[in-house]
C-alpha positions as CSV (number, residue, x, y, z in Angstrom):
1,X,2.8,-8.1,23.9
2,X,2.8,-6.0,21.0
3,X,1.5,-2.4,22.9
4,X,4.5,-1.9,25.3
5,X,7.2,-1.8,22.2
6,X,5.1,0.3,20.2
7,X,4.9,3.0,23.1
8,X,8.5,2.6,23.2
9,X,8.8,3.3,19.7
10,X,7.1,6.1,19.4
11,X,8.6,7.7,22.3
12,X,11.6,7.0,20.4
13,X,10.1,8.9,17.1
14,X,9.0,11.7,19.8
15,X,5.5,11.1,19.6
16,X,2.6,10.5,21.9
17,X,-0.1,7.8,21.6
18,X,-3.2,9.1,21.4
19,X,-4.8,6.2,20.9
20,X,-4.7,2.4,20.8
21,X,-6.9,0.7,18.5
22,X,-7.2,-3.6,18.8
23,X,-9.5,-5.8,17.1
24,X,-9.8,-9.5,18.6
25,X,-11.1,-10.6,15.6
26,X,-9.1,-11.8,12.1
27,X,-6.7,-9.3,10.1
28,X,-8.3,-11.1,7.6
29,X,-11.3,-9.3,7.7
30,X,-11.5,-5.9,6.2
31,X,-14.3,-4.9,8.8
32,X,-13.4,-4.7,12.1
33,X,-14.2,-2.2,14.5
34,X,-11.6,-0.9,15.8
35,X,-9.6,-0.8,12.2
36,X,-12.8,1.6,11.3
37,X,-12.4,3.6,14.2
38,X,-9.0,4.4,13.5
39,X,-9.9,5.1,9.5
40,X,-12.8,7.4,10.8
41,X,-10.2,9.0,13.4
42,X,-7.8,9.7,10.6
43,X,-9.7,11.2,8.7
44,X,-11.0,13.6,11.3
45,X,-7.0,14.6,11.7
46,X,-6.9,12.9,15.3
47,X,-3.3,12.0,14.7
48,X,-0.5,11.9,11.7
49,X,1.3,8.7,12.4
50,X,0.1,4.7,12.9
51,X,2.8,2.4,14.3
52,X,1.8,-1.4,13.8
53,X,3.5,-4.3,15.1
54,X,3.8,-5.9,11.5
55,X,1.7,-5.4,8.2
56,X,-0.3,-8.7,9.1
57,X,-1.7,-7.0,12.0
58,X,-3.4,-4.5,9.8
59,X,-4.7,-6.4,7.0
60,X,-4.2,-9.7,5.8
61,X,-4.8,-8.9,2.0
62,X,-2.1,-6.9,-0.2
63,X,-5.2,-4.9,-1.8
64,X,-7.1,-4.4,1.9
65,X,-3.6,-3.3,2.8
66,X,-2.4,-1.0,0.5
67,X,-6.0,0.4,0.6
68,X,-5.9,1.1,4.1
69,X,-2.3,2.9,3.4
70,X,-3.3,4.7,0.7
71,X,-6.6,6.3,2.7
72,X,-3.9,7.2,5.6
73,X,-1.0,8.8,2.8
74,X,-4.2,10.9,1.4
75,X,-5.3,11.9,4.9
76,X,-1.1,13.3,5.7
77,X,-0.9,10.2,8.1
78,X,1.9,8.3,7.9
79,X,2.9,4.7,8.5
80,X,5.6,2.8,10.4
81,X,5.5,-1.1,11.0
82,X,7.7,-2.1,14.1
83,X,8.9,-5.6,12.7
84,X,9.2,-4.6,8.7
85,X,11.9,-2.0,7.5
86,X,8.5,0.2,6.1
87,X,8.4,3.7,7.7
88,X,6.7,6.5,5.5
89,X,8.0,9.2,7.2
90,X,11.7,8.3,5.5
91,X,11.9,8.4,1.5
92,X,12.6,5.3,1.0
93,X,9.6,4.5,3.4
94,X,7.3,6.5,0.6
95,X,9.2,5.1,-2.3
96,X,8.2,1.7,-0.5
97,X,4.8,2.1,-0.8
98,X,4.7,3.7,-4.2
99,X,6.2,0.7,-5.7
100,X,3.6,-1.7,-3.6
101,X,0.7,0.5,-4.9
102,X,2.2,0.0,-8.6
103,X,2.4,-3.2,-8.5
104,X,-1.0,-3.8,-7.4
105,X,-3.0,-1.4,-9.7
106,X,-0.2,-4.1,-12.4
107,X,-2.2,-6.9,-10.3
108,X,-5.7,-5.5,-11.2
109,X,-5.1,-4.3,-14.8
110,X,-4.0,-8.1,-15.8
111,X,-7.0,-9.3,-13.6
112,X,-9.3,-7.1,-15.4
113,X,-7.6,-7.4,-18.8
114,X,-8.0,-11.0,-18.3
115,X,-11.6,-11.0,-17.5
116,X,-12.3,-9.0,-20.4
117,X,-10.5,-11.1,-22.5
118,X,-12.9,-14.6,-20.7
119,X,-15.9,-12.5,-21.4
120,X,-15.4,-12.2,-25.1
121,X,-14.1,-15.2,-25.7
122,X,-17.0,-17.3,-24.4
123,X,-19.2,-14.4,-25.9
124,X,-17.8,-15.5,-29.5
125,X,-16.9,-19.5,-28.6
126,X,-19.7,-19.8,-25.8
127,X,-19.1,-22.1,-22.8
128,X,-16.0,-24.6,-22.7
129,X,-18.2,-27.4,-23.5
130,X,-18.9,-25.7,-26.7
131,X,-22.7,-24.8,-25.6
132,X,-23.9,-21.8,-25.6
133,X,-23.8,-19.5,-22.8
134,X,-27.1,-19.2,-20.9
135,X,-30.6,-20.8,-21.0
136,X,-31.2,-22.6,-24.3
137,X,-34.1,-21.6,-26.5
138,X,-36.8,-24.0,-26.5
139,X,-37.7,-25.0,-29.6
140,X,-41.4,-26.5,-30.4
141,X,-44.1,-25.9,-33.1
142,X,-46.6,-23.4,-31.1
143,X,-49.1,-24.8,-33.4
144,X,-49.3,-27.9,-31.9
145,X,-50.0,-26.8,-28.5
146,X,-53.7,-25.5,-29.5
147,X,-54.0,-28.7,-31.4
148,X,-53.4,-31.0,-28.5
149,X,-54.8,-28.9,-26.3
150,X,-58.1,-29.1,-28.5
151,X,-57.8,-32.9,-28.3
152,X,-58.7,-32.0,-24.4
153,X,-54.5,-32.9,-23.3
154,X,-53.4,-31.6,-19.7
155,X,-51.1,-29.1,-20.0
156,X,-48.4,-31.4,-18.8
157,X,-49.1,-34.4,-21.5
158,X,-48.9,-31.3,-24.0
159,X,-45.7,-30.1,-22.7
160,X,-44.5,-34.1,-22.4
161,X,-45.1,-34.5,-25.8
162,X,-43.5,-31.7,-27.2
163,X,-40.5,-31.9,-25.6
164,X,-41.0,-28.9,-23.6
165,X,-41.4,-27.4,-19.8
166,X,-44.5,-26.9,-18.6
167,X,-44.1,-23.6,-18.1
168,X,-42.6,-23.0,-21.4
C-alpha cells in the first residue's frame, strides 16, 4: 500500500530505490531489523535520501525519531515523509527539523533539571513520608547479644528480643 507511492515519489524527486527496508513488527520499538539495516546501510553511504510513508512508520517516539534523523543528517542522507509537509532536502525541510531537535534537547534539559532537583530534595527532606531514604539503621545494644547469647539463647530468641533481624 504504502511501496507503490513511494516509488512514484521518488521517481518524481529523480531518484532510484535502491532499497526497500519493512519491519512487520511495532514502530514502537526502536530495534527492529530492517530499521537497523537501513541505519547500518546509511552509514556505509548506500544511498542519500529515505522516503517514508509518514513519521509513525519510522518511529513511534519523538526522541527514537529525531534520533534516527539526526544519525541520517550527520551521515548527508536526507529525509522526506510522503504524508507530512517534512522534506530535508528544502530549507524549510532542515529548518523543520532543527526546531524538532531543539525542542527535544528543551524536553531533556527540564527532564534532567527536574530529576536533579527530586534527587536533592529527598537527599535533604528524605522520602515523601518523611523517612529517610534507604534501609534504616538498626539500632540495638551489641552488648546484649554476648550476654543472651551466654545465657545459651538461639540466635533467633536473641535477635527476637532485641528487636532486630537475625541476620543483623
Amino acid at each position: 500500500v504504502q511501496e507503490a507511492p513511494l516509488r512514484r515519489l521518488a521517481g518524481l524527486l529523480g531518484r532510484r530505490v535502491t532499497a526497500v527496508y519493512s519491519d512487520r513488527t511495532s514502530g514502537a520499538s526502536e530495534r527492529r531489523p530492517a530499521l537497523d539495516r537501513l541505519l547500518a546501510d546509511a552509514r556505509r553511504g548506500a544511498f542519500d535520501l529515505v522516503l517514508v510513508w509518514r513519521f509513525d512508520r519510522l518511529s513511534r517516539s519523538v526522541r527514537h525519531f529525531l534520533g534516527v534523523v539526526d544519525e541520517l543528517r550527520s551521515a548527508g542522507i536526507d529525509f522526506v515523509s510522503h504524508e507530512q509537509a517534512f522534506d530535508t532536502t528544502t530549507p524549510m525541510g532542515k529548518f523543520t527539523v532543527t526546531m524538532f531537535a531543539a525542542l527535544a534537547e528543551l524536553e531533556r534539559l527540564v527532564i534532567r533539571e527536574r530529576v536533579i532537583a527530586g534527587l536533592e530534595h529527598a537527599r535533604e527532606h528524605g522520602t515523601k513520608s518523611g523517612r529517610p531514604i534507604g534501609r534504616p539503621r538498626a539500632v540495638f545494644r551489641r552488648d546484649q547479644v554476648g550476654e543472651l547469647r551466654r545465657q545459651g539463647l538461639a540466635w533467633r530468641e536473641v535477635a527476637r528480643r532485641l528487636g532486630v533481624g537475625v541476620a543483623t
